[in-house]
C-alpha positions as a Markdown table, in Angstrom:
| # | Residue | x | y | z |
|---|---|---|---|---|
| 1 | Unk | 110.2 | 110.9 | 91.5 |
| 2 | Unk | 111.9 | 110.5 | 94.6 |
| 3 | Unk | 111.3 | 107.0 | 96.4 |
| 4 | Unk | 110.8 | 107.1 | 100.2 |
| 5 | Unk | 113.0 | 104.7 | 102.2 |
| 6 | Unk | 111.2 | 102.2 | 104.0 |
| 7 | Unk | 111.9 | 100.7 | 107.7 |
| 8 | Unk | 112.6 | 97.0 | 107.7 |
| 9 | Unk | 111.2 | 96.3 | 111.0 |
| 10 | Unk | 111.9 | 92.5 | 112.8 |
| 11 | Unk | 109.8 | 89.6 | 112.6 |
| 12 | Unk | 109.7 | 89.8 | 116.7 |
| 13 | Unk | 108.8 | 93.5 | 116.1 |
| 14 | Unk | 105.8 | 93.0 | 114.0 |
| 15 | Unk | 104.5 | 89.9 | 115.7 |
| 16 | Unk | 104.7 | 92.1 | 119.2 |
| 17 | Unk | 102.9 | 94.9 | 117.3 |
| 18 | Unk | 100.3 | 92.6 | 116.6 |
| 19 | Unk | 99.8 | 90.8 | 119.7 |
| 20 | Unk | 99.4 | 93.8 | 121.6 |
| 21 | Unk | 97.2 | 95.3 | 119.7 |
| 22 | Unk | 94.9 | 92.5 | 120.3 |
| 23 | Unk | 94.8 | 93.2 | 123.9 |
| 24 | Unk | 91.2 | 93.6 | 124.8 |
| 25 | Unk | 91.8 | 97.4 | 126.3 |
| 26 | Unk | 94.6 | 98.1 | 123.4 |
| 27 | Unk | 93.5 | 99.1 | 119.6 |
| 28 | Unk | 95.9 | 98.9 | 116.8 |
| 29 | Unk | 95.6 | 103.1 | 116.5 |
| 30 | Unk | 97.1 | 103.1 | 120.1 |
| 31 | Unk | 100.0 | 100.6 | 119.6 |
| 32 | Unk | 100.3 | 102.6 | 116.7 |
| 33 | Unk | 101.1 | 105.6 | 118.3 |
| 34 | Unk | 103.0 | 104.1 | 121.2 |
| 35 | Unk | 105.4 | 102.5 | 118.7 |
| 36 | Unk | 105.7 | 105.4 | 116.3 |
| 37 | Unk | 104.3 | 103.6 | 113.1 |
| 38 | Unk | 101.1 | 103.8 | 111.1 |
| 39 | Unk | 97.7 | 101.9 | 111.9 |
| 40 | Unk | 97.6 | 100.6 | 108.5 |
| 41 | Unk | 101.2 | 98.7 | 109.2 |
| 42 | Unk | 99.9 | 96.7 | 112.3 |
| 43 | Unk | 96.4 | 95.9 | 110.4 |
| 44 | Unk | 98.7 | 95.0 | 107.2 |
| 45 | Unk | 100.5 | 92.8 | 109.2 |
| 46 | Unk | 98.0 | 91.4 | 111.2 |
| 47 | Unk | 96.1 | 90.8 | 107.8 |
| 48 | Unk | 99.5 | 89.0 | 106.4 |
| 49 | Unk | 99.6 | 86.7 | 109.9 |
| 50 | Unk | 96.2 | 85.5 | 109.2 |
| 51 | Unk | 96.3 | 85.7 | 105.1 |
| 52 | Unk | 99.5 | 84.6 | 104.6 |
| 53 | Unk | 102.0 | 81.1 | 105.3 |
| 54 | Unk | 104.2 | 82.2 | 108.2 |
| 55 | Unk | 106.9 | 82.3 | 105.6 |
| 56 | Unk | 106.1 | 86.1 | 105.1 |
| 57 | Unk | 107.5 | 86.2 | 108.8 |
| 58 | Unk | 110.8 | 84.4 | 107.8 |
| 59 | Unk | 109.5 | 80.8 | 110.0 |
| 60 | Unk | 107.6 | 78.2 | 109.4 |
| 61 | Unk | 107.5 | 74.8 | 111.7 |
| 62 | Unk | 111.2 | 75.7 | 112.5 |
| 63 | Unk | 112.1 | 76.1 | 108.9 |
| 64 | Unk | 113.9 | 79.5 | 108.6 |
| 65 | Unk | 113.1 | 81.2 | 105.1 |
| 66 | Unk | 114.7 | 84.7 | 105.2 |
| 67 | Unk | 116.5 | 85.6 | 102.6 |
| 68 | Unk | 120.3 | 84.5 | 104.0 |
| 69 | Unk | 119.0 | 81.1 | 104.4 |
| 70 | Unk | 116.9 | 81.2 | 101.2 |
| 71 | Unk | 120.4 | 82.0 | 99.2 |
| 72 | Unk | 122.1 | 79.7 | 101.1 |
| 73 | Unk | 119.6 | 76.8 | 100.3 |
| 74 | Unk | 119.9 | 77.9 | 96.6 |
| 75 | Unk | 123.7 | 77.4 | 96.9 |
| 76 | Unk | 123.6 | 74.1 | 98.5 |
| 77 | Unk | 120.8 | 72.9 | 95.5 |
| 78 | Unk | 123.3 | 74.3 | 92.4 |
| 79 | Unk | 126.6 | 73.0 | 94.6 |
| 80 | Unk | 124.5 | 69.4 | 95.1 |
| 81 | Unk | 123.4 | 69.7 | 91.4 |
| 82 | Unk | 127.3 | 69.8 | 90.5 |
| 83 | Unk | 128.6 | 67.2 | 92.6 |
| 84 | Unk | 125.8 | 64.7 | 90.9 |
| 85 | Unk | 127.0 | 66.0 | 87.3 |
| 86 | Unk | 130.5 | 65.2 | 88.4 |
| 87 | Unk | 129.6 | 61.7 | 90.1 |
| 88 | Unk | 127.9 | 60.9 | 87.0 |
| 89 | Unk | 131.1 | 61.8 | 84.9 |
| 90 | Unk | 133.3 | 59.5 | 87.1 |
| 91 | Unk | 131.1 | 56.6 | 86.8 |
| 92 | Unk | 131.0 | 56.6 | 83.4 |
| 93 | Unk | 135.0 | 57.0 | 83.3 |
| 94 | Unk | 135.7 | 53.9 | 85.6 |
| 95 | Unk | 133.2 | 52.1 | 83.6 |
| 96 | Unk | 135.3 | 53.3 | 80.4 |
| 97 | Unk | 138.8 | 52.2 | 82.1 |
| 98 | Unk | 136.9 | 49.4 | 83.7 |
| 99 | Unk | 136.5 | 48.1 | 80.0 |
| 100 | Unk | 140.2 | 48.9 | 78.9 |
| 101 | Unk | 141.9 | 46.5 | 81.4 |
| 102 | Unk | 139.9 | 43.9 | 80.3 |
């Protein structure tokens, strides 16, 4: 069965879909058809907007969650989870030499 390929459209995108279908002389089937989309996508996301965290729409408070900044925070956790491992190793070491001058 074939899979269909599916339009990644912007956060700024969606969010202007939805704002201007809630335009008191707009409906969503209109926007819809101006933009060249389905009027299930703009209800979707309007359903996700008031359902959802804003983290389905990559921001929240300033905090950017896409997925480049989501890897890169992963990244940062297992390079800061190293570093501790390896601070841990050297403090025990210069308390092992500490010992051997003595």
């Amino acid at each position: 069965m074939a899979r269909h390929k599916t339009q990644a459209y912007s956060e700024e995108f969606r969010r202007e879909a939805v704002r201007l279908s809630d335009l008191p002389d707009k409906t969503a089937t209109s926007v819809a058809q101006e933009l060249g989309i389905h009027p299930n996508q703009i209800y979707n996301w309007r359903a996700q907007f008031n359902r959802l965290s804003d983290k389905q729409f990559n921001s929240l408070n300033g905090v950017d969650y896409s997925k480049d900044e989501s890897e890169k925070v992963r990244q940062l956790k297992r390079e800061l989870d190293t570093l501790k491992k390896e601070n841990e190793f050297l403090k025990k070491a210069a308390a092992y030499f500490a010992k051997q001058q003595e």
